[in-house]
C-alpha positions as CSV (number, residue, x, y, z in Angstrom):
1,X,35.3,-9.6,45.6
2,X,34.0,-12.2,47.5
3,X,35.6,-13.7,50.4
4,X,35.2,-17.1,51.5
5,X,37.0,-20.8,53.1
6,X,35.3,-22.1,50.4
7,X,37.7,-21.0,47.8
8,X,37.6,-24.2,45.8
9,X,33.9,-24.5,45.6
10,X,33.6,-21.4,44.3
11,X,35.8,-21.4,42.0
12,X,34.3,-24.8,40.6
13,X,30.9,-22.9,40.8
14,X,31.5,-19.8,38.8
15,X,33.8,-21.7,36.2
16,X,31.3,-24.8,35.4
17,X,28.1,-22.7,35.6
18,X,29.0,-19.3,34.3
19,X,31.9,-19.8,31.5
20,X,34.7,-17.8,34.1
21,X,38.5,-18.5,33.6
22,X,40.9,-18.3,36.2
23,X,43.1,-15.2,35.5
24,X,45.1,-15.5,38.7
25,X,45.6,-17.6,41.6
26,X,47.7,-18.0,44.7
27,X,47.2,-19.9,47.8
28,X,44.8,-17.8,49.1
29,X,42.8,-16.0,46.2
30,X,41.6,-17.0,42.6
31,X,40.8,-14.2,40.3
32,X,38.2,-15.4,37.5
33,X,37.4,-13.5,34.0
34,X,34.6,-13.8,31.5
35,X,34.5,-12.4,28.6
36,X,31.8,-11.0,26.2
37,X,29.9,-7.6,25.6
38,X,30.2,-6.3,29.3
39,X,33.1,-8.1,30.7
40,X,33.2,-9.6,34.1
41,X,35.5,-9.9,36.7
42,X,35.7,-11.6,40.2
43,X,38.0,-12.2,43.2
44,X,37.6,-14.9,45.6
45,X,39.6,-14.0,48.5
46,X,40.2,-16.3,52.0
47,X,39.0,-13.9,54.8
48,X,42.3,-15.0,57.2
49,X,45.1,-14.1,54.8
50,X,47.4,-11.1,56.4
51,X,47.0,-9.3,53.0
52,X,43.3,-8.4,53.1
53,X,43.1,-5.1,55.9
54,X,41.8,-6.0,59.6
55,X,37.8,-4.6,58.7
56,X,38.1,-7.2,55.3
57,X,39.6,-10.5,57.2
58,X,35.3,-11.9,57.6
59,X,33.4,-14.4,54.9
60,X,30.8,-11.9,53.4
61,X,27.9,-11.5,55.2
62,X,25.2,-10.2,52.0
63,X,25.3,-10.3,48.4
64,X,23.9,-10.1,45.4
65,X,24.7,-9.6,41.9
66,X,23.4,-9.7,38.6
67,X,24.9,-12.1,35.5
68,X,23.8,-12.0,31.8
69,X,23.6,-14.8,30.1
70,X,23.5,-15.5,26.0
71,X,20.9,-18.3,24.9
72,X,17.3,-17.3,26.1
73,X,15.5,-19.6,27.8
74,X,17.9,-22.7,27.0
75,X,20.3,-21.0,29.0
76,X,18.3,-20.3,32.0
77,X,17.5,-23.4,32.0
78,X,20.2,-25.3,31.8
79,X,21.5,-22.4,34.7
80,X,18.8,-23.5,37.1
81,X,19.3,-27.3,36.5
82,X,22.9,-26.9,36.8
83,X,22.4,-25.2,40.2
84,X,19.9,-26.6,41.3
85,X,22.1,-28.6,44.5
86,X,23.1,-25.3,45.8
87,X,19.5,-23.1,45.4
88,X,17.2,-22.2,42.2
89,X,14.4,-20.2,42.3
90,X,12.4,-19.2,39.3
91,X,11.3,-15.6,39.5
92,X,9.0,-16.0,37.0
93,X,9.5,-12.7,35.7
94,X,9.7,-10.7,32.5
95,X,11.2,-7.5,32.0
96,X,12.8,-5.6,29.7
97,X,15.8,-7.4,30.1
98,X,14.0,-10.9,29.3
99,X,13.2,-13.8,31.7
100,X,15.1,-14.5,35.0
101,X,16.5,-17.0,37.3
102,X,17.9,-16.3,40.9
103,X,20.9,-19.2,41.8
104,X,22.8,-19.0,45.1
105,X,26.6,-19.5,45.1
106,X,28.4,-21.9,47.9
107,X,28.8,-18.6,49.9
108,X,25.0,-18.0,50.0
109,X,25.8,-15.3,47.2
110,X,22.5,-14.6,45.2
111,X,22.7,-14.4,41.9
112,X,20.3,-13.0,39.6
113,X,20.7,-14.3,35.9
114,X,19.5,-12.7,33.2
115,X,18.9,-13.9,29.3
116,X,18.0,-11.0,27.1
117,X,15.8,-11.5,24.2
């Protein structure tokens, strides 16, 4: 879960960049899916709705998360260009897992994506 005022944005962000589909919405949060191997979820939640409990009603203060991504380096690359306006830095690293590109959301979320080989 993430909660933000910049629902919209985020939405727009995950959707475009990452493949999610909205899977529920009201007025004050959008739920977003993404299929695949390991399937994702994500709520994005307004901090002031009278839902969320009194310690949850804040924006998030720290985050990050990891995303896998199919297409090797194409893919990461067309991640960080895509992102680019909102914060792209190449790590430059190989693991494992393959090469790696840290994005930042509209909510200052980091993002660490991930291309296996």
């Amino acid at each position: 879960m993430i909660r933000t005022f910049r629902i919209e944005e985020s939405r727009a962000f995950y959707t475009d960049l990452f493949g999610f589909k909205v899977t529920d919405e009201t007025e004050w949060y959008v739920g977003l899916g993404r299929p695949g191997p390991v399937p994702c979820e994500l709520l994005l939640v307004d901090p002031t709705h009278p839902a969320l409990p009194e310690p949850l009603r804040r924006p998030m203060s720290v985050v990050r998360f990891t995303l896998e991504v199919e297409g090797g380096q194409r893919e990461l690359e067309r991640v960080a260009a895509c992102a680019a306006p909102t914060g792209v830095r190449r790590s430059g690293t190989e693991g494992p897992e393959g090469d790696d590109v840290l994005v930042t959301d509209p909510n200052g979320v980091k993002i660490r994506v991930i291309a296996p080989e």
